[in-house]
Every structure is written in structure tokens, then in C-alpha cells.
N, C-alpha and C positions, 0 to 999 in steps of 0.2 A: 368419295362418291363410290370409289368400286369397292370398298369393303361395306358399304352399304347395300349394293347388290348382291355382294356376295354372301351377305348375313341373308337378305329375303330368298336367295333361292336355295338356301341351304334350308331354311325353315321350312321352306315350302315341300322340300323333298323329305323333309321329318315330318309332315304333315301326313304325306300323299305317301310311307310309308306307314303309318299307323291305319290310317283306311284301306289299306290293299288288306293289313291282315284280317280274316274273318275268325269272328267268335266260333269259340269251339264250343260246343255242348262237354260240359262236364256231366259224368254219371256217377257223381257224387250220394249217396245215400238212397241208391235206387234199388229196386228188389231184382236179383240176380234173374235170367231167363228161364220159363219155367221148361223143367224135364234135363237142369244141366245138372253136374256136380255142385258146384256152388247153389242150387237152387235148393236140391238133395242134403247139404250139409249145414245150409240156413235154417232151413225151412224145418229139418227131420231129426230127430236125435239121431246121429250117426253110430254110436255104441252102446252096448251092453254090458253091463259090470256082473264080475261074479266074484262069490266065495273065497274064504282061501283055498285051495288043492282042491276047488269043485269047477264043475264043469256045465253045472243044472240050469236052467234057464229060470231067473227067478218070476214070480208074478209081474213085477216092474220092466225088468226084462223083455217080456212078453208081449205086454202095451208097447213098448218101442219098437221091438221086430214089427208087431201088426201094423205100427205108424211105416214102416220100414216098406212092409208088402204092399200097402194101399199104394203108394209112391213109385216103387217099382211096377204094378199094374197098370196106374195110371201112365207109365212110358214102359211099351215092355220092347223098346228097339235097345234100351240099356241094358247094362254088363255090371256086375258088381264082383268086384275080390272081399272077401270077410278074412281080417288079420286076428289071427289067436296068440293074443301075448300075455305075460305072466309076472309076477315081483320079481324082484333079484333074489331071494332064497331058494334052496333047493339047486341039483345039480342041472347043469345045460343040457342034457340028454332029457332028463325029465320034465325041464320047464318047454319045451321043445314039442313035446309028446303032449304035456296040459294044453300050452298053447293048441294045437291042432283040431284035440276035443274042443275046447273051448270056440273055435270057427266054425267046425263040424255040427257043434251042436247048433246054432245061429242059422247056418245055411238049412238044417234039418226043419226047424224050424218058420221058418220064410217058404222054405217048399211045401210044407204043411197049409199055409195061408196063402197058395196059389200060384208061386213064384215057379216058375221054368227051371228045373235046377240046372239045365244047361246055360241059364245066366249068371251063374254063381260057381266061384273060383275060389278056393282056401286057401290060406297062406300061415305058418307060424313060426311067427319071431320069438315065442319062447320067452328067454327073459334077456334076448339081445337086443331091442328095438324100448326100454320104455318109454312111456308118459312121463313122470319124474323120476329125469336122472339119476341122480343120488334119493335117493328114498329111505328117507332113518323114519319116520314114523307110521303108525299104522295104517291111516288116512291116504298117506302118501301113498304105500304098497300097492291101497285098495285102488287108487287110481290105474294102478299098472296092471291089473285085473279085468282085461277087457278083450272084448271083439270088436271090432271098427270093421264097418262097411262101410268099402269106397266106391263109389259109380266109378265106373271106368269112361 
């Protein structure tokens, strides 16, 4: 008899724990908040690809920075750093210097279509930060041939 009591009130309190806990909202596959970084890096192409050892903002380019400007007007309380990075060929002094052009030109660019250039910060990692690591073919390079704007 008392291990039968003691079976019901144990259930009961496995019960009357499952009911205390309240369902959580999952934000499982939900569209990030607008005006945040994640919103910015969903929503916007966050880089620009260039050439090899150029620095030129291409036509495609171009369409993305102005996807880039409308996004930053629409929140102009945001900050953006533009990162100028480079392939692994060529010496570090000089991928360093590309880099720079390469963020330089981005920002020049974005201030051109309206942007505050006091919201905009440059940074270049050269050819110390890339997109693929080890990079043996040309494709791969081209990847590491970019500007990346980050909202801060």
C-alpha cells in the first residue's frame, strides 16, 4: 500500500513538473530584425569582388555597393568597417596596400550614393585574413579578392 502511494505522488509531481514549464517560442527560421547586422548580411550582399592586383569597382560591384547605400540610409544610426583583403600571392607589404585600395575604393563609393563618410571605417587584412584558406585554384583566389562591409 505505501509503495502505491508512493508511485501516485511521485507521478503526480512528474506531472505537475511538466506543467510548470512554459513553452518557449523558438525563432527558428524567422527574418532577423530590421536595421541589425544580421538583417544587413541576409538581406544585402555584404561584399564586392575585384580583379586580380585591381582595385576598380566593377559594374556588379557597383549594383551591390548601391544595394549596400539604400540599406545604410535606410538606418543611418549604423556604423560600417569595409575590410580590404587580397589572394595569398604577392608580398605582405603589398597585399596589405591592395587590400586598403580595395576598402578605400568601397567606401569611396557608398559616399558617392549618400553615405556619411563618417560612418565608414577601413580596415586591410591584405592577404592575412582570407575567405579560402589554402587557395590552389583560380576561383578560390577570386574569392579572396574582396571588400566585406560589416555593420558594426
Amino acid at each position: 500500500m505505501r509503495n502505491k502511494i508512493l508511485s501516485i505522488c511521485a507521478l503526480g509531481a512528474i506531472l505537475a513538473a511538466c506543467e510548470c514549464a512554459p513553452e518557449q517560442e523558438v525563432n527558428v527560421g524567422l527574418a532577423p530584425q530590421p536595421g541589425t547586422p544580421e538583417d544587413f548580411k541576409q538581406n544585402i550582399k555584404d561584399r564586392v569582388f575585384f580583379a586580380f592586383n585591381k582595385s576598380t569597382i566593377s559594374a556588379e560591384a557597383g549594383r551591390v555597393l548601391e544595394a549596400q547605400a539604400g540599406w545604410l540610409k535606410t538606418y543611418p544610426n549604423t556604423t560600417a568597417t569595409i575590410e580590404g583583403h587580397c589572394d595569398n600571392r604577392g608580398t605582405r607589404e603589398y597585399n596589405l596596400a591592395l587590400g586598403a585600395r580595395r576598402a578605400h575604393a568601397a567606401a569611396k563609393d557608398l559616399t558617392k550614393l549618400g553615405v556619411d563618410k563618417a560612418r565608414l571605417k577601413t580596415i586591410s587584412y591584405g592577404k592575412d585574413r582570407p575567405f579560402v584558406a589554402d587557395a590552389q585554384t583560380e576561383d578560390q583566389h577570386a574569392q579572396n579578392r574582396v571588400a566585406v562591409t560589416n555593420i558594426n
